[in-house]
C-alpha positions in Angstrom: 32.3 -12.2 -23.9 29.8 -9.5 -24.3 32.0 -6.7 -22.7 34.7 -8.1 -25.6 32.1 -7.9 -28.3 32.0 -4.3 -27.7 35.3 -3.5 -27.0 35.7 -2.4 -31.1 38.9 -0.9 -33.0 37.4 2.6 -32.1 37.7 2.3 -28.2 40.9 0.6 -28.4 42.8 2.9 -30.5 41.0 5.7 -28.4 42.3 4.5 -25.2 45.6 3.7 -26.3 45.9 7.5 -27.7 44.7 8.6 -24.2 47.5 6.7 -22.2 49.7 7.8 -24.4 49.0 11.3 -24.1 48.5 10.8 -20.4 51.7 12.1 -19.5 51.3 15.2 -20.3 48.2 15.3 -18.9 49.9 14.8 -15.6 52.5 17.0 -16.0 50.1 19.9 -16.6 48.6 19.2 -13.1 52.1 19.2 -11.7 52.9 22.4 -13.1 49.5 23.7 -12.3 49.8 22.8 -8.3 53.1 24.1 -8.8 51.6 28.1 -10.3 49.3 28.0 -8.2 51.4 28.0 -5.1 53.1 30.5 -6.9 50.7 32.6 -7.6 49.2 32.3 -4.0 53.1 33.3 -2.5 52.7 36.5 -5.3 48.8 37.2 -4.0 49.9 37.2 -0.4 53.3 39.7 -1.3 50.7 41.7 -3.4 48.2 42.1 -0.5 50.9 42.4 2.3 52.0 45.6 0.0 48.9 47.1 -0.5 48.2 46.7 3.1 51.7 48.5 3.9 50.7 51.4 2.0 47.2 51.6 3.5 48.6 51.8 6.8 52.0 53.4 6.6 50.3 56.8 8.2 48.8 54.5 10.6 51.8 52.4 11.3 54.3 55.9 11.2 51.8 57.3 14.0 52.1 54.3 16.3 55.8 54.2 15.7 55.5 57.9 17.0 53.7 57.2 19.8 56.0 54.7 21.0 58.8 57.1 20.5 57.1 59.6 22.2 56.6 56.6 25.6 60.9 56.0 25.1 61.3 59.3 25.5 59.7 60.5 28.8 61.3 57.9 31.2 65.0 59.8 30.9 63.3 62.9 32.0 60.4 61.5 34.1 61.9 62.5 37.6 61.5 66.2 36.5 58.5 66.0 35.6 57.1 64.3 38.8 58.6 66.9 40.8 56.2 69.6 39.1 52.8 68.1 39.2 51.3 70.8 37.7 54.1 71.3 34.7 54.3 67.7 34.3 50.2 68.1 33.2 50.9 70.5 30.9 54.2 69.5 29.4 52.1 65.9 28.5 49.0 68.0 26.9 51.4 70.2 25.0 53.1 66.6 23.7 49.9 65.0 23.1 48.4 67.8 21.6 51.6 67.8 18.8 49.9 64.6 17.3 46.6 64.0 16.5 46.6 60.3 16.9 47.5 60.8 20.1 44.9 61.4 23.1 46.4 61.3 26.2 49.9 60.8 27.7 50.3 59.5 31.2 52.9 58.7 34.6 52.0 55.8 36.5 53.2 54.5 39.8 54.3 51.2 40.7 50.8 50.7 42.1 48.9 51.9 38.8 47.8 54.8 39.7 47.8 57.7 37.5 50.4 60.5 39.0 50.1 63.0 35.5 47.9 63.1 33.0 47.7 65.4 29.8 43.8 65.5 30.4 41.9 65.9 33.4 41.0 62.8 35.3 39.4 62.4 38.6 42.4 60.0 40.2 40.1 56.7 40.0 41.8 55.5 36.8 43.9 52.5 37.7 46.6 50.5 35.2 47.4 47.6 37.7 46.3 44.3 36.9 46.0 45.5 33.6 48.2 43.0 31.2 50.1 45.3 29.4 51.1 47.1 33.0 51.9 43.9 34.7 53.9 42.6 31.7 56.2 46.5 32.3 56.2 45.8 36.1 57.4 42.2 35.7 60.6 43.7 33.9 59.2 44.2 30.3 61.3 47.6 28.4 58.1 48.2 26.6 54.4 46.7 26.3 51.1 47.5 23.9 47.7 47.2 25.8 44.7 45.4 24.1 41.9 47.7 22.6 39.9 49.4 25.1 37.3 52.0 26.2 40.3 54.9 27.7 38.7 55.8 31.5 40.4 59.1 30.6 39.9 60.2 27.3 36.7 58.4 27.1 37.3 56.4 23.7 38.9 53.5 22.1 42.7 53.5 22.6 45.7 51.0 22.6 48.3 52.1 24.6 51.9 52.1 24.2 53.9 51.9 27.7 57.4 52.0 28.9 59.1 51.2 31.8 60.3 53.7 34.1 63.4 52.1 36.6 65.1 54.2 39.2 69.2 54.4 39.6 69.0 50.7 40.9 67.1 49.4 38.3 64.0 49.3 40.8 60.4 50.0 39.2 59.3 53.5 39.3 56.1 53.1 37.2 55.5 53.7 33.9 54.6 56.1 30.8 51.5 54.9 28.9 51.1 56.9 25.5 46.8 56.3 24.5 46.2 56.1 20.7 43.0 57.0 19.7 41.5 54.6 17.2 39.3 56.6 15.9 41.8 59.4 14.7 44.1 56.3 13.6 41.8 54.9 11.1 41.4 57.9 9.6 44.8 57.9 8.8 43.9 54.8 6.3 44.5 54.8 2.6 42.0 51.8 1.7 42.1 53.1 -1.7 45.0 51.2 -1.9 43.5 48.2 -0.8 41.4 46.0 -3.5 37.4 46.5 -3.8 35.7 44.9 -0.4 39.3 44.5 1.5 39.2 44.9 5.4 42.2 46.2 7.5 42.1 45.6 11.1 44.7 45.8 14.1 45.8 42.5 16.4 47.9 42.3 19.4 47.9 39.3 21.8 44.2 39.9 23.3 42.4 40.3 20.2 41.8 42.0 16.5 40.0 45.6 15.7 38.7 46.3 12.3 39.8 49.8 11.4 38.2 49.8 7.8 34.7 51.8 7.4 33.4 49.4 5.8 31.4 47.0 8.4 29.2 45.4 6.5 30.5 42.6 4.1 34.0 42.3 6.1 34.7 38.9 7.6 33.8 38.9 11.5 38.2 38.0 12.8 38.3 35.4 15.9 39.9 37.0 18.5 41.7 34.0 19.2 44.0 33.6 16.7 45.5 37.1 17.5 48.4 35.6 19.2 49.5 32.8 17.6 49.4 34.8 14.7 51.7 37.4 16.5 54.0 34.8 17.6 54.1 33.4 13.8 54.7 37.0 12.3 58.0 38.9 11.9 58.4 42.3 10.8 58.7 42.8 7.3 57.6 38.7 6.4 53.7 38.4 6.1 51.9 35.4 6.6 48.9 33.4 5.1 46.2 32.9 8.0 43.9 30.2 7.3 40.3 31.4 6.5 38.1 29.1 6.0 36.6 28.9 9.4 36.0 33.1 9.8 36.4 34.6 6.2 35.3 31.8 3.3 35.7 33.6 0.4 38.6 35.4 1.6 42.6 35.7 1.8 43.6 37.0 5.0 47.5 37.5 5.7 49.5 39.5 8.8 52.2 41.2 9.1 54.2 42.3 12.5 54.2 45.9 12.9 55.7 45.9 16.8 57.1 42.3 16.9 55.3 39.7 19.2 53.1 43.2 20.3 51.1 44.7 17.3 50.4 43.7 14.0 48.3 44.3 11.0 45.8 42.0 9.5 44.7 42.4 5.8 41.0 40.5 4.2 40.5 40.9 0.1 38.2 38.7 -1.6 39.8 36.3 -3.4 38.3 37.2 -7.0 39.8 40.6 -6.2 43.4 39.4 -5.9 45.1 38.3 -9.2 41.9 37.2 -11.1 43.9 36.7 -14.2 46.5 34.7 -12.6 43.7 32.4 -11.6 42.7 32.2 -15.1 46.8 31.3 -15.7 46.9 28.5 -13.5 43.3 27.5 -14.8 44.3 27.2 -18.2 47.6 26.1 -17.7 45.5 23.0 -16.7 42.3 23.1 -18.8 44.6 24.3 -22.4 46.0 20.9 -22.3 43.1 19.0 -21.1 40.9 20.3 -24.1 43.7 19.6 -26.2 44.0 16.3 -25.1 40.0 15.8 -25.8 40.5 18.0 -28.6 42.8 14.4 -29.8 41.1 11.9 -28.7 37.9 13.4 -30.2 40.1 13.4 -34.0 40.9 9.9 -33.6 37.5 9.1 -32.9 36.3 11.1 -36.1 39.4 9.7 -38.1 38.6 6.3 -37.5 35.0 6.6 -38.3 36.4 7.9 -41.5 39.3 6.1 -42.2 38.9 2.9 -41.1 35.0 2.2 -39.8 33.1 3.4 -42.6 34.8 1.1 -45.4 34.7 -1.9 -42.9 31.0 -1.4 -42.7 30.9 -1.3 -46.3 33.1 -4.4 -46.8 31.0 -6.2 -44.2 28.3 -5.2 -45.9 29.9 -6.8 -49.5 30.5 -9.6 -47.6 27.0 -10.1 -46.8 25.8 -9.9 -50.2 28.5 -12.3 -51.4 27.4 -14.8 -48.6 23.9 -14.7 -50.6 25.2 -15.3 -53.4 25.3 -12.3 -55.2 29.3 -12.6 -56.4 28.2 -10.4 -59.8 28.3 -7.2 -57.0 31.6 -5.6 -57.8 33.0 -2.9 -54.8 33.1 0.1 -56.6 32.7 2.3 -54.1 36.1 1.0 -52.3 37.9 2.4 -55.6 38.3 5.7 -53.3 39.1 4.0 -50.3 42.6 3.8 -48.3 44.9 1.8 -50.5 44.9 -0.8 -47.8 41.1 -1.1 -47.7 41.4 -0.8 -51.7 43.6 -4.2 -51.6 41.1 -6.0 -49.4 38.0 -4.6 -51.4 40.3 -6.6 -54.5 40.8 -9.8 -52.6 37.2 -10.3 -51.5 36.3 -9.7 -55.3 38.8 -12.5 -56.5 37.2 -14.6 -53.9 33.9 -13.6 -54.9 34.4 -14.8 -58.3 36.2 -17.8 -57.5 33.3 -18.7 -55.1 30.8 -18.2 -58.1 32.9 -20.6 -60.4 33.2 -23.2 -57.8 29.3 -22.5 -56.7 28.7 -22.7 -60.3 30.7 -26.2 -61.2 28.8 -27.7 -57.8 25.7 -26.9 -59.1 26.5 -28.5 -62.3 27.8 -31.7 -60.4 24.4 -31.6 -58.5 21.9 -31.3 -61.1 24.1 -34.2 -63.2 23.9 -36.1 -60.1 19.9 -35.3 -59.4 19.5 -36.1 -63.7 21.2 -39.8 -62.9 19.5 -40.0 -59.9 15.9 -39.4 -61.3 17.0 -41.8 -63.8 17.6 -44.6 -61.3 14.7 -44.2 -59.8 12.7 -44.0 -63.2 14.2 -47.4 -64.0 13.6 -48.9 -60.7 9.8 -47.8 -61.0 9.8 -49.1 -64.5 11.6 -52.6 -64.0 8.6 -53.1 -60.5 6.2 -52.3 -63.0 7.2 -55.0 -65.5 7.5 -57.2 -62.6 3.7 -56.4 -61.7 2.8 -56.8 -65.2 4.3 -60.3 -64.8 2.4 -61.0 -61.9 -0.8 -60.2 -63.8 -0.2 -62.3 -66.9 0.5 -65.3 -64.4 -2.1 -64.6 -62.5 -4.1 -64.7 -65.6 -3.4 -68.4 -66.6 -3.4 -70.0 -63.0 -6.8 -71.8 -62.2 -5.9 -72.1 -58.5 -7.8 -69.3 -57.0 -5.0 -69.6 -53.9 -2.5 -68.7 -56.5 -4.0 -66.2 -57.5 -4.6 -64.2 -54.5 -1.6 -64.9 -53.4 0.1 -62.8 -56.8 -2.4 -60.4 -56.4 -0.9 -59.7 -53.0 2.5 -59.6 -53.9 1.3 -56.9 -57.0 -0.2 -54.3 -54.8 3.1 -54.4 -52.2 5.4 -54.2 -55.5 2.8 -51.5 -56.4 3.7 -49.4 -53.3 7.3 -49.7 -53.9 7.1 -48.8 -57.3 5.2 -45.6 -56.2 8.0 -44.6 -53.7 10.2 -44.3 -56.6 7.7 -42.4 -58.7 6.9 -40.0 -56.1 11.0 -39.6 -55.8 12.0 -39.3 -59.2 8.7 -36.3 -60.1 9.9 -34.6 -57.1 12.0 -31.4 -56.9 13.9 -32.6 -53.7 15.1 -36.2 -54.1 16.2 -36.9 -50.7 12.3 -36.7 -49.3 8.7 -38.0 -50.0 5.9 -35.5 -49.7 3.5 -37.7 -47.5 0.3 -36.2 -48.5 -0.1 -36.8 -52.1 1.9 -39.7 -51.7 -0.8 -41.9 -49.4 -3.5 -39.9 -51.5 -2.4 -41.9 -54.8 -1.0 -45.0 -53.0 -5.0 -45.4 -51.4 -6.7 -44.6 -54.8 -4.5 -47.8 -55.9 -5.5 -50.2 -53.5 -9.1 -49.2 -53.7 -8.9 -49.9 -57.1 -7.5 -53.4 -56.9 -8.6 -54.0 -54.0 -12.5 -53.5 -53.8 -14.7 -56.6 -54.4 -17.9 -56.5 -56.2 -20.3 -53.7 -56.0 -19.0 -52.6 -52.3 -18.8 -48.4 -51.5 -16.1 -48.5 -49.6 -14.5 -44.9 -48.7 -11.2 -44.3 -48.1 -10.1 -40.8 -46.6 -6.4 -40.0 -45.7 -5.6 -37.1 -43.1 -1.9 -36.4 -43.1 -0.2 -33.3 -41.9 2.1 -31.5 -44.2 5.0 -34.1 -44.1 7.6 -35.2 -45.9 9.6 -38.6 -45.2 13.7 -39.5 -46.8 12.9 -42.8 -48.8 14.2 -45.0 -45.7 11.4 -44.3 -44.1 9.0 -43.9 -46.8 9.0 -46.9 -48.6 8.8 -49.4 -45.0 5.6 -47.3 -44.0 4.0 -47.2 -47.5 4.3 -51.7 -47.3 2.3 -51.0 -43.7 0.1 -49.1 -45.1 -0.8 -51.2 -47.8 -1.3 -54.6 -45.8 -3.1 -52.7 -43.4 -5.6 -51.5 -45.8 -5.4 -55.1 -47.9 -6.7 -56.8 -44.6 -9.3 -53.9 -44.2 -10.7 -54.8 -47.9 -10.1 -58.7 -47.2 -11.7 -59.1 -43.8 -13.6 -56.2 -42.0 -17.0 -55.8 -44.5 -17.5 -58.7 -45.2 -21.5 -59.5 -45.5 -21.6 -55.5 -45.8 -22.0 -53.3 -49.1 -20.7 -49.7 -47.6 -17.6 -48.9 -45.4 -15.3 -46.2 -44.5 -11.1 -46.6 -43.6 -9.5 -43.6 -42.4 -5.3 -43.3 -42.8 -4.4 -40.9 -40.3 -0.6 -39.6 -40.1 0.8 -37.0 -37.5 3.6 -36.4 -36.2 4.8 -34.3 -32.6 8.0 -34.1 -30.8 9.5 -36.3 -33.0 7.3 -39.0 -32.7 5.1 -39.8 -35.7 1.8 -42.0 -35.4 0.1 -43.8 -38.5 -3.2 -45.2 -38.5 -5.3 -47.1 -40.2 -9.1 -47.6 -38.9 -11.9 -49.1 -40.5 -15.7 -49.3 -39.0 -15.9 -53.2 -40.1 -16.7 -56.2 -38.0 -13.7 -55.8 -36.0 -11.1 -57.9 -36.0 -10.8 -61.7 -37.4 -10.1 -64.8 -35.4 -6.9 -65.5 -37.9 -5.8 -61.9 -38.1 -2.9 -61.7 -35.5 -1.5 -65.2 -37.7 -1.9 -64.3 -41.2 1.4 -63.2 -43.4 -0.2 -59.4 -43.5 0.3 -59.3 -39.7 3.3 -61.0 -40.0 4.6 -58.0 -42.9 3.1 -55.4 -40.7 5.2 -56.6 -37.6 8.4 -56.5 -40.0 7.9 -53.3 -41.5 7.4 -51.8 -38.2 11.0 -52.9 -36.9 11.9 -52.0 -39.6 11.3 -48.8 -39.1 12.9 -49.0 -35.3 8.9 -48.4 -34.3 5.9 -50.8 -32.2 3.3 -51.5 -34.0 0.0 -51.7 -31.9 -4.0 -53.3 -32.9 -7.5 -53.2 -31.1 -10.8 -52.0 -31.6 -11.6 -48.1 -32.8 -14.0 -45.6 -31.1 -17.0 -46.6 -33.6 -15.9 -49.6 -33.6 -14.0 -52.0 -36.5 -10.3 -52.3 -36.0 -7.6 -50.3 -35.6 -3.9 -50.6 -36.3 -1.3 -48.3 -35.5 2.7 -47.7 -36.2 4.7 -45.9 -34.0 8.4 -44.7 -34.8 10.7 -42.1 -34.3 11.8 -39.5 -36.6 
């Protein structure tokens, strides 16, 4: 209930505008996921094509170089047959190119039979992957990089096959590629800021870039199932999370299966503003649906909130009564909140008619009912002056006390009434100044001869609906009569105290004297007898012993 409480007309209209909007929402994701795919297939083309540029010298010179190893096989048998020549005719070759650093024949054994540089015969090819790859049928073969025993520097070498007439192995032509002279052959101007170019073939990658500082350290491992991904021509996205965060890495094939190139730009260097496209291909229409929701928010404050506020407020101020209050400010209000601010004044004003004729109705009624109980009090006290003037021409002193009785209970009756009919609220007796006056009556007819008898009354601040008033004024009064009648007798001073209070809804009266206790034919007398009565009648107990200083005691007990 209170998560509905708060659920207001704001919220809801908010969220419905949301799911309504949602769809688009969505669809801008879609279409983001969908450019940003694109742009990654455009960032990998746009890389792959730098790359090519960087490295076409490079990539023209190995394609030389394994030209060059095609070549010498068809004339390789002349060449053997000249030792000498055949050294010379390779340095002449190699010395044509300067990527190339050495050119040599193999046997089928590996060892070196010619050589474009001088070489002390302890260089060896077999075992040598690239070599056993040749020998096991292979046309041609790139080696991994490595340290040339020859030439003395870092080399890949591109071999060929030799076969004799019957297709039996002869050895092979290994052409070295110095690394060194090849990566000076790069044009990494091409290449954006911080990229790294490097070389892969099926046992590992080379960096050839300068730049050895802030370029990714390549696993070694993924050289050849990158190679056996690539084609020539059709580059490839290589996952880099694990090697290069930060960067996009893609290969290409240069040799097929053999050699290929590998390409790492940082990413905020490749298409930054078609990041920023797919971005705010995705955040245009989010702060535009905000940007909406946000309005509706504002527009219902405006709108709608701020004159419900200020009709609830009206309302208010008409529920205390103030119907006079007309809504002027609503006069500039929405024409719907204009009609409502018009109905609540109609009702206003018919609630201050019908207010108005109640209150009429209410103080004629309160007139007739003050009346009543004027009369009422006036017709008890014509019947207690009755009772006096017979009391006044009786002789029997029995008689006499007994009319004398009857006065002083007609006497509390009659002031129930008069206490009702003087008081503001009719439907209830203010206790207080009611017991005050009812015990300055009955110490006034009641005291006999030159007695000081003080009666004190201690009554919280109470106030009783006649029903209850008028049965525990009759207590009252018998219980003080017998206090007069019976407990100072023989005595020429006394005190009673009347003692109301009430708690929890239970309310307590008492009336205690400091007398001679109580008399042998109290409990039997008609006082008692009343007492008892007035007590029922009250749906209360009604309860009598001895005080704390003594005298007597008796006590009503009833419920409110």
């Amino acid at each position: 209930m209170e998560f509905t409480a708060k659920r207001g007309l704001r919220v809801q209209l908010v969220g419905v505008l949301a799911l309504a909007l949602s769809p688009l929402l969505i669809l801008s994701a879609v279409q983001s996921i969908f450019e940003l795919r694109e742009e990654r297939r455009q960032e990998t083309i746009a890389l792959y094509s730098a790359a090519l540029i960087a490295s076409q010298d490079l990539d023209a010179a190995l394609g030389r170089a394994d030209g060059v190893a095609s070549t010498i096989p068809s004339r390789s048998f002349a060449f053997l047959m000249d030792a000498r020549g055949c050294a010379n005719a390779m340095r002449r070759i190699a010395d044509s190119d300067d990527v190339i650093s050495n050119i040599v024949l193999i046997d089928p054994d590996g060892r070196v039979l010619c050589s474009a540089l001088d070489h002390d015969g302890s260089a060896n090819a077999a075992g040598t992957p690239w070599f056993e790859r040749l020998k096991a049928g292979e046309e041609a073969a790139f080696s991994s990089v490595s340290f040339g025993p020859i030439s003395r520097r870092p080399i890949i070498i591109a071999g060929r096959r030799m076969d004799g007439r019957d297709g039996e192995f002869l050895g092979a032509v290994g052409v070295a590629v110095d690394l060194r002279a090849a990566a000076r052959l790069l044009r990494e101007d091409f290449l954006p800021e911080g990229s790294t170019l490097a070389l892969l073939n099926r046992d590992g990658v080379v960096r050839l870039s300068q730049d050895s500082v802030t370029a990714p350290d390549f696993d070694d491992a993924l050289a050849e199932g990158v190679l056996d991904l690539a084609e020539e021509g059709e580059p490839i996205r290589v996952p880099s999370e694990g090697f290069a965060p930060g960067y996009a890495v893609i290969a290409a094939a240069l040799v097929v299966g053999e050699l290929g190139v590998l390409v790492a730009a940082p990413t905020d260097a490749i298409n930054a503003w078609g990041g920023f496209t797919v971005i705010s291909t995705l955040l245009i229409p989010t702060i535009m649906w905000l940007m909406a929701l946000a309005c509706v928010w504002i527009a219902v404050d405006i709108f709608v909130l701020r004159w419900l506020t200020y009709l609830r407020r009206m309302a208010r101020l008409y529920g205390g009564g103030r119907f006079d209050l007309p809504a002027r400010r609503a006069r500039t209000a929405p024409y719907e909140v204009r009609e409502l601010a018009d109905t609540m004044e109609r009702m206003a004003a018919s609630l201050e008619q019908q207010t108005k004729e109640l209150e009429d109705v209410v103080e004629q009624r309160g007139a007739l009912l003050r009346e009543i109980h004027h009369r009422v009090k006036n017709n008890l006290q014509i019947i207690v002056s009755l009772l006096n003037l017979q009391a006044g021409r009786l002789e029997d002193e029995g008689a006499k006390a007994a009319l004398y009785e009857a006065r002083r209970r007609i006497n509390a009756l009659a002031l129930v009434h008069r206490s009702l009919y003087e008081a503001e609220d009719l439907r209830y007796v203010n206790m207080r100044p009611f017991l005050e006056e009812l015990v300055r009556n009955l110490a006034d007819v009641s005291r006999i001869g030159d007695q000081l008898i003080t009666a004190e009354v201690r009554c919280d601040d109470l106030s009783f609906p006649p029903d209850q008033a008028a049965p525990l004024a009759l207590f009252v009064t018998e219980a003080i009569t017998n206090a007069y009648k019976h407990a100072f007798e023989g005595r020429e001073s006394g005190r009673i105290d009347i003692v109301l209070s009430c708690e929890d809804d239970q309310c307590r009266v008492e009336v205690i004297d400091d007398g001679n206790g109580e008399a042998d034919h109290a409990r039997s007398g008609t006082g008692s007898s009343l007492m008892r009565a007035f007590a029922t009648q009250l749906g209360g107990t009604m309860e009598r012993g001895a005080g704390e200083d003594g005298g007597y005691r008796a006590t009503l007990i009833f419920s409110l």
